[in-house]
C-alpha positions in Angstrom: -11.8 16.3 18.9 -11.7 15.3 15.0 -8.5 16.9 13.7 -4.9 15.2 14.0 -3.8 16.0 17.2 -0.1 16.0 16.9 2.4 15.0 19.7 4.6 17.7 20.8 7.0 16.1 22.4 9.4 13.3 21.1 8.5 9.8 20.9 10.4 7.2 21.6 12.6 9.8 20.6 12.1 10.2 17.3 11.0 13.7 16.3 8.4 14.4 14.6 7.4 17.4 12.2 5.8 20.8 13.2 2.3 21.4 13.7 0.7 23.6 10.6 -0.4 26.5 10.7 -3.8 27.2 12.3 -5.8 28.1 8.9 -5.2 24.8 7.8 -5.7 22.7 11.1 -9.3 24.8 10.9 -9.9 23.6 7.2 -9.4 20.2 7.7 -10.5 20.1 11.1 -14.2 20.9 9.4 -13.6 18.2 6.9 -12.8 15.6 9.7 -15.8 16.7 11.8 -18.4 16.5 8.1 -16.5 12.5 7.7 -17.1 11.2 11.2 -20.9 12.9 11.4 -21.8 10.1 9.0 -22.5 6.9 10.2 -24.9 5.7 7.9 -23.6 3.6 5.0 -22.5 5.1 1.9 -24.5 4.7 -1.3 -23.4 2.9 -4.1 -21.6 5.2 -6.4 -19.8 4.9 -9.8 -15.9 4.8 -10.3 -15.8 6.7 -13.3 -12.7 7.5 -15.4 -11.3 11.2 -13.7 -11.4 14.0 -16.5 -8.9 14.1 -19.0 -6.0 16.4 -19.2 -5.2 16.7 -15.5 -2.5 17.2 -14.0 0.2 14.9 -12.1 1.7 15.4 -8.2 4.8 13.4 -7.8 7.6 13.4 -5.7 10.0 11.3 -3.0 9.0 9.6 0.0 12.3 9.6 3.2 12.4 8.4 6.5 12.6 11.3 8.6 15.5 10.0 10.7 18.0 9.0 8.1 16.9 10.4 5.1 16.7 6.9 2.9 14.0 6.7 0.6 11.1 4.6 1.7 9.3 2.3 -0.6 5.7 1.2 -0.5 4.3 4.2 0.9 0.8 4.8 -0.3 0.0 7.9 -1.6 -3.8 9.3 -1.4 -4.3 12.6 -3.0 -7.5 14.0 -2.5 -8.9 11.2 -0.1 -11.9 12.8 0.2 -13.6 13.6 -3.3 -10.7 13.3 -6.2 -9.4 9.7 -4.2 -6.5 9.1 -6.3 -3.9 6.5 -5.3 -0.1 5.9 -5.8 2.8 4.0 -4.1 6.4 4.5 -4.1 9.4 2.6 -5.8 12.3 1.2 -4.6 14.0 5.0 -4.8 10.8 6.4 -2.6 9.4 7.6 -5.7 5.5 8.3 -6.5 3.5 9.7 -9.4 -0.4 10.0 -8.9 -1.6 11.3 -12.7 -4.9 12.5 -13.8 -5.7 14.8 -10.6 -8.5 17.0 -11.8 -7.8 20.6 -12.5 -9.4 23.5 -10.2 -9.8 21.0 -7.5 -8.0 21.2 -3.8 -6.5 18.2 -2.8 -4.0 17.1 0.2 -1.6 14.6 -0.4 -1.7 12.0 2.7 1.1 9.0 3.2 0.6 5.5 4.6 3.6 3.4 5.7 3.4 0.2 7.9 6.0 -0.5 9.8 5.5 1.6 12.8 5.8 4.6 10.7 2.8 8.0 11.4 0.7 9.2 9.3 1.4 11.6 6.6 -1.1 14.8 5.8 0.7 17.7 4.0 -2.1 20.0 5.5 -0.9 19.6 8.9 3.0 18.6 8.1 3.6 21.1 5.7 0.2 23.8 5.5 0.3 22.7 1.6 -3.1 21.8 -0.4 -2.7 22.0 -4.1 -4.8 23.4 -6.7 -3.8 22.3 -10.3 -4.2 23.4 -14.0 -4.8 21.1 -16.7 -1.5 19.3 -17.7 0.4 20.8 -14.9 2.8 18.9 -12.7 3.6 19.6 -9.3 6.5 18.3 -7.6 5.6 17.0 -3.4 8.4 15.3 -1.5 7.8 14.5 1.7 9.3 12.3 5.2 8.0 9.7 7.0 8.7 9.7 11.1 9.2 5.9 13.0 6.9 6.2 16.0 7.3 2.5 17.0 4.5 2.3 19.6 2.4 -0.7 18.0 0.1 -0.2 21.3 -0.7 3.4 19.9 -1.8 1.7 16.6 -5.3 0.9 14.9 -6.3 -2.7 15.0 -7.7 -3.5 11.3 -9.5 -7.3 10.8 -11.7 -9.8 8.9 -11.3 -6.9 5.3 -13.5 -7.9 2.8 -14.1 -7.4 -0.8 -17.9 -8.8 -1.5 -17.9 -10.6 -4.5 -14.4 -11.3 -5.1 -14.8 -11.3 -8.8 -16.9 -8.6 -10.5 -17.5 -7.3 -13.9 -17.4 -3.5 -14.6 -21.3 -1.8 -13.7 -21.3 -4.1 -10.7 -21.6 -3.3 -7.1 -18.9 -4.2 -5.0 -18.8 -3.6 -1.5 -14.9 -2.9 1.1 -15.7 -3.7 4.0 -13.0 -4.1 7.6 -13.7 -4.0 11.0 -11.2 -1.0 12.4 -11.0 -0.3 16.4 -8.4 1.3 18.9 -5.8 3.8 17.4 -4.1 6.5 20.0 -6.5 9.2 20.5 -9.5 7.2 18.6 -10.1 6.2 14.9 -10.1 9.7 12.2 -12.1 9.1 9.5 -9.5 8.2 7.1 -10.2 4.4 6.6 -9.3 3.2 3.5 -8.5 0.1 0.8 -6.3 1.2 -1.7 -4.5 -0.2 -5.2 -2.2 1.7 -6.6 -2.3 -0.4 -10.1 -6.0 0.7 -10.6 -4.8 4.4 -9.3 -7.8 4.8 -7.3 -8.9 4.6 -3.2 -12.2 3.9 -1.3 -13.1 5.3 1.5 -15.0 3.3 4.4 -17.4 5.0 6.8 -18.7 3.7 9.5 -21.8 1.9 9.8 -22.5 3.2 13.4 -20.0 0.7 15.3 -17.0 -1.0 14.2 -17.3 -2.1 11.0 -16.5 0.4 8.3 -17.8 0.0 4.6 -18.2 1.6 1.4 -20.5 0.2 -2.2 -18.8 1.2 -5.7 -19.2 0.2 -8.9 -16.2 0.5 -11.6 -16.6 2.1 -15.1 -16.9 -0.1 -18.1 -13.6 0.6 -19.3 -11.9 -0.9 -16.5 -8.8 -3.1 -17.6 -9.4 -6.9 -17.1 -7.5 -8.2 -13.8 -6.3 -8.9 -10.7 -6.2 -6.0 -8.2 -4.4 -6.4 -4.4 -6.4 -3.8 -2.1 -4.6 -2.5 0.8 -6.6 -1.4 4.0 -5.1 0.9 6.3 -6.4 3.8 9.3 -5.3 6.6 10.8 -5.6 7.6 14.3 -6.1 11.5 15.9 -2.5 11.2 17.1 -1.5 10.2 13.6 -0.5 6.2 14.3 -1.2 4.3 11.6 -1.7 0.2 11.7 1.7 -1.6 11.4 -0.1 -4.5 9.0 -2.1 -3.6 5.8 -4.7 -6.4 5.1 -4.5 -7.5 1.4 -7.5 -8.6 -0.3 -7.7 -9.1 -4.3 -10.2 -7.6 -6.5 -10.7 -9.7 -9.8 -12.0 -7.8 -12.7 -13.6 -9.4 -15.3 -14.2 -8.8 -18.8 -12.2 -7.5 -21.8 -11.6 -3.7 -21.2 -8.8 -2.2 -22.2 -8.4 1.6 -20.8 -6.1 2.6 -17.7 -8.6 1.7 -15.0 -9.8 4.6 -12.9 -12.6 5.2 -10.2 -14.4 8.3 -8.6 -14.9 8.3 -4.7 -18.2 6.3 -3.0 -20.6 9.6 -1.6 
């Protein structure tokens, strides 16, 4: 089964949030099933600059338990065409800008820690559709499931080169295994400071991978990706690899991508 199987009883008792409704489990169950059915590798594709005049989902990020805000949460709207990319503050706080208007996107969170998975599909039946220069308002909890044997195992990330100017390939690449319920399709290196996410897909066994290259107008820099999974049963791994993308060159725009196809 390729959808989010969610646990319905308590875990290490911590409760977690109700299933969705079955319209939505249906939706995204399709997408899931269209994401794991490819196991070639993906072809390089251009990270492009997202439309101008979008609009902006923001909101607050809470551990389900107590309430306080959690920070460091990566935020993925859209993870599987629009793949935009925040991450919260200190107060739990996220703000992912330039979402394209007239396009559907989810809004998924990533903690380590021991923390699930986030998918407002499934969590909260919501998918949002936005008009140019609207903002949209998303807050949403994280549950503790502390069960690191329930987790994915993510190792040996890489970024291939290192150092790249804008126009060139680069490929992600991590080797992902185990997660309760088996690996979902949502593998992914993230940096919230470009705004943007790449999605891995498998090349047939372990290792997951993805070839982009990054608009022209990318700003100059230093770029920490994080790589994360999700499992079916909505475990997440406890440790995000790091691995730094340096940008070369002189550009000067708010760097932005569009997702590998």
């Amino acid at each position: 089964m390729t959808t989010h199987q969610r646990p319905e009883t308590t875990l290490h008792r911590r409760q977690v949030l109700a299933t969705s409704g079955a319209l939505a489990a249906i939706a995204v169950g399709s997408r899931f099933r269209g994401a794991l059915a490819q196991d070639a590798t993906p072809a390089s594709s251009p990270m492009a600059s997202p439309s101008a005049g979008g609009g902006v989902i923001s909101g607050t990020v809470t551990d389900f338990d107590g309430g306080k805000p959690i920070e460091s949460v990566y935020v993925v709207v859209g993870w599987r065409d629009v793949q935009l990319a925040g991450i919260t503050d200190a107060e739990g706080r996220y703000t992912v800008e330039n979402v394209p208007s007239g396009a559907e996107v989810d809004v998924l969170g990533f903690y380590d820690d021991g923390y699930r998975y986030h998918n407002s599909y499934y969590d909260a039946d919501k998918a949002f559709t936005l008009e140019s220069g609207e903002s949209v308002t998303y807050d949403f909890k994280l549950a503790l499931l502390d069960q690191p044997e329930g987790e994915p195992k993510l190792s040996d990330a890489v970024i291939d080169p290192p150092s790249v100017a804008p126009g060139d390939e680069v490929t992600f690449e991590v080797t992902a295994t185990g997660g309760e319920g088996g690996l979902s399709a949502e593998i992914i290196a993230a940096n919230p400071d470009i705004g943007r996410m790449v999605l891995m897909e498998s090349d047939g066994g372990d290792r997951f991978r993805a070839t982009v290259t990054f608009a022209g107008d990318t700003a100059a820099g230093d770029y920490p990706f994080a790589f994360f999974a999700a499992s079916h049963e909505c475990f997440v791994n406890s440790e995000f690899p790091m691995v730094t993308l340096h940008i070369e060159g002189s550009g000067s725009a708010t760097p932005a991508a569009t997702p590998a196809t």
